[in-house]
N, C-alpha and C positions, 0 to 999 in steps of 0.2 A: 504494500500500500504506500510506503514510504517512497519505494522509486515512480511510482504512479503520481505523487503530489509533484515529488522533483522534476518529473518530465513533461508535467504543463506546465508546471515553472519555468523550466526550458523555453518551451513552447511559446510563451508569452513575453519571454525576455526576449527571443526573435522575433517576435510579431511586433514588439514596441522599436527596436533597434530598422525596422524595417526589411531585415532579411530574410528571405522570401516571403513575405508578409503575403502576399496574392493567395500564393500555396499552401502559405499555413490556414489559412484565413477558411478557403475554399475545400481544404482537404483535412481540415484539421483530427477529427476521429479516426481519418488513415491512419495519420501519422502515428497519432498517440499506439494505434496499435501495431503498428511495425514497429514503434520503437517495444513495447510491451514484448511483440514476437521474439524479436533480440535478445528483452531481457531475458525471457524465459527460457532461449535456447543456450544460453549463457550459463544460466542456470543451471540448468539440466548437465550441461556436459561438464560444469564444477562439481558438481553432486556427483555422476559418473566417475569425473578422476577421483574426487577424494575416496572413495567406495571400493574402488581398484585398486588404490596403495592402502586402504583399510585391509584388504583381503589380501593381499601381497605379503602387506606385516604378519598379519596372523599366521600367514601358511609357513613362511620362514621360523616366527616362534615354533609353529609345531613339529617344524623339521628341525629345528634346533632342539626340542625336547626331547625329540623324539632320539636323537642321535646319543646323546645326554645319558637317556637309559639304557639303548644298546650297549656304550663305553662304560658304564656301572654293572650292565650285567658280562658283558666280557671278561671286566677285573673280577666278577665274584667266578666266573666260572673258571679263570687260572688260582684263583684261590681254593678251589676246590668245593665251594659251597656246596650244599643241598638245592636239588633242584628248587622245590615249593619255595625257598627261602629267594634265590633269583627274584622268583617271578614276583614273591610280594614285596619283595625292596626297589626291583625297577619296575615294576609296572606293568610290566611286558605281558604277553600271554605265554600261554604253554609251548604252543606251536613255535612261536619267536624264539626262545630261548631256546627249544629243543635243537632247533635251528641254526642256532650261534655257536651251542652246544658240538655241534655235526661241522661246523664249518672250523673252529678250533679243533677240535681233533683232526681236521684233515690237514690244517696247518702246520700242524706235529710230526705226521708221519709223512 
């Protein structure tokens, strides 16, 4: 609403100054709403990028978490842990870990 007051503000600061004054004069509800189209397209594609690096962050934290527990459950399984104990200090599922499990021992031999 605030850029709607500002843009017949606009509008009437050039209609006073006499720049395109005919046009303004003659077309004026046009105007007002291609300028409006602008804003909203303006809008829109700010809201679009902020939402893309919103979900860009989030996906990196999750890959970073995520990485985080595989390297806590790698160390507990060169330490020899219990498996159940892995899975409930990193996080991970069974399958995961069995997995990490499988891929350290191949590293071994």
């Amino acid at each position: 609403m605030k850029l709607k007051i500002n843009m017949i503000h606009v509008n009437i600061i050039y209609k006073d100054k006499n720049v395109l004054k005919e046009y303004l004069e003659s077309r004026e509800q046009e105007v007002l709403d291609m300028l409006m189209e602008l804003y909203d397209q303006e809008e829109v594609m700010r809201s679009y990028l902020e939402s893309e690096r919103y979900e860009a962050a989030e996906e990196a934290a999750r890959k970073a978490e995520n990485a985080t527990k595989v390297e806590m459950a790698r160390e507990m399984i060169h330490g020899n842990e219990l498996l159940e104990k892995i899975i409930r200090y990193s996080g991970l599922s069974r399958e995961i870990v069995l997995e990490l499990q499988k891929e350290e021992l191949q590293m071994v031999t």
